[in-house]
Short mmCIF file of the C-alpha atoms (twelve columns), coordinates in Angstrom:
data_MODEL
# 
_entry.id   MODEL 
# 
loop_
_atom_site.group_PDB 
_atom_site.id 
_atom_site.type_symbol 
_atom_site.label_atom_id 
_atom_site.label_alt_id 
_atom_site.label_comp_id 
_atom_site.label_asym_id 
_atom_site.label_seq_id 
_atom_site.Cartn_x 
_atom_site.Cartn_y 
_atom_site.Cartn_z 
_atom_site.pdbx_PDB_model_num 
ATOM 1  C CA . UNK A 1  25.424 7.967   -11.630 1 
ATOM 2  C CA . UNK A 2  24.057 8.133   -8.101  1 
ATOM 3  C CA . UNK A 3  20.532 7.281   -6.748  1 
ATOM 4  C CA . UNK A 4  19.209 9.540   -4.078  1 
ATOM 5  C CA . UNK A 5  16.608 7.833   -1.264  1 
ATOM 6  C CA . UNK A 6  14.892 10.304  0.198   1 
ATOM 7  C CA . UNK A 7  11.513 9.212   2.752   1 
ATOM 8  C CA . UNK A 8  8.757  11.971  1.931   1 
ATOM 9  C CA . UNK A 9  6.411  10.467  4.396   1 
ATOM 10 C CA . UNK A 10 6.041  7.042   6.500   1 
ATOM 11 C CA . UNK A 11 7.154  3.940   4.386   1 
ATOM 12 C CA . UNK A 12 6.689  6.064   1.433   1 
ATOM 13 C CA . UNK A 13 10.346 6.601   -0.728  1 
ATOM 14 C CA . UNK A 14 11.448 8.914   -3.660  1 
ATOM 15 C CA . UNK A 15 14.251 7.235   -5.335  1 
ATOM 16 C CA . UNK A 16 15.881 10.104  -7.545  1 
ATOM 17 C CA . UNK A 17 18.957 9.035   -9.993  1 
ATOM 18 C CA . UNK A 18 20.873 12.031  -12.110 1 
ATOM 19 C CA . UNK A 19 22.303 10.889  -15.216 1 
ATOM 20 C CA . UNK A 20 24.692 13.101  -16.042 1 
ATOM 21 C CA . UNK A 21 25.548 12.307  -19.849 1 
ATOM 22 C CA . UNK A 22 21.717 12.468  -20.601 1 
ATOM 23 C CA . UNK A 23 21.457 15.511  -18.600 1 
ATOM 24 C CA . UNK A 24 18.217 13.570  -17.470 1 
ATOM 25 C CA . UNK A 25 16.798 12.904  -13.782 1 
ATOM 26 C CA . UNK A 26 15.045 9.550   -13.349 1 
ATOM 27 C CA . UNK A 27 12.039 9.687   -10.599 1 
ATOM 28 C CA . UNK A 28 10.331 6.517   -8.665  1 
ATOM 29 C CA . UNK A 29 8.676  6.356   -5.451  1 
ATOM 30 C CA . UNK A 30 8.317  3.156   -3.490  1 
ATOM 31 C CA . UNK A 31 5.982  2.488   -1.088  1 
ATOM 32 C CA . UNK A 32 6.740  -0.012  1.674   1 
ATOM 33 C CA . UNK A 33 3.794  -1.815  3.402   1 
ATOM 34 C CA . UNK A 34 3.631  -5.607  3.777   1 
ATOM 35 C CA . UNK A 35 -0.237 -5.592  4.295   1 
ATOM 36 C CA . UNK A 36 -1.424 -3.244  1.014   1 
ATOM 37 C CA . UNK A 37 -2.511 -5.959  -1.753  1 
ATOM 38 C CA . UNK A 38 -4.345 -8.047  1.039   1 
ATOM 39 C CA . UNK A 39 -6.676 -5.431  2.845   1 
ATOM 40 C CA . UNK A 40 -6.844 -2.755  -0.232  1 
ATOM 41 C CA . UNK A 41 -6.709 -4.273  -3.478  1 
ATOM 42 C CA . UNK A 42 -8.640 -7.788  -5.004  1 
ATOM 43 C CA . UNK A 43 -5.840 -10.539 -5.215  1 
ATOM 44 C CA . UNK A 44 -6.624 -11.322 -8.709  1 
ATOM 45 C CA . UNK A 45 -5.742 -7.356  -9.739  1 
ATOM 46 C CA . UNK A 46 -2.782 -7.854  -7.215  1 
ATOM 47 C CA . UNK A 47 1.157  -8.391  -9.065  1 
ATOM 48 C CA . UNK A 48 2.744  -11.849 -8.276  1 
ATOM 49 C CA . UNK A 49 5.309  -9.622  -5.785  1 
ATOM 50 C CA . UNK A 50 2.539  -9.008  -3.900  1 
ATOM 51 C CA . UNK A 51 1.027  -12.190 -3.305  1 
ATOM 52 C CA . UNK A 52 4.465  -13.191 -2.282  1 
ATOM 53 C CA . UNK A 53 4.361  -10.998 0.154   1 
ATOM 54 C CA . UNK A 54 0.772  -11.637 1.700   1 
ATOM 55 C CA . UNK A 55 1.401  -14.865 2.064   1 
ATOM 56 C CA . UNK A 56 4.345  -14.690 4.624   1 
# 
């Protein structure tokens, strides 16, 4: 089982991972910016991870 990082865009990641005995392909896309929770979303709809991160 390998996982595949591929960046579609800036800081924006599709993570691909084949499982082979499934015969199944897992998709997930990260996106990467330090700044998102505090200037786009409300802190208190914000995950814990990203209050870590806001408050560096």
């Amino acid at each position: 089982m390998e996982t595949r990082v591929t960046e579609i865009a800036p800081d924006i990641y599709w993570l691909s991972t084949y499982v082979p005995d499934a015969d199944f392909l897992f998709n997930q896309f990260l996106i990467d910016a330090e700044d998102l929770c505090s200037s786009t979303w409300d802190c208190v709809r914000c995950s814990p991870w990203c209050r870590r991160r806001s408050n560096r």
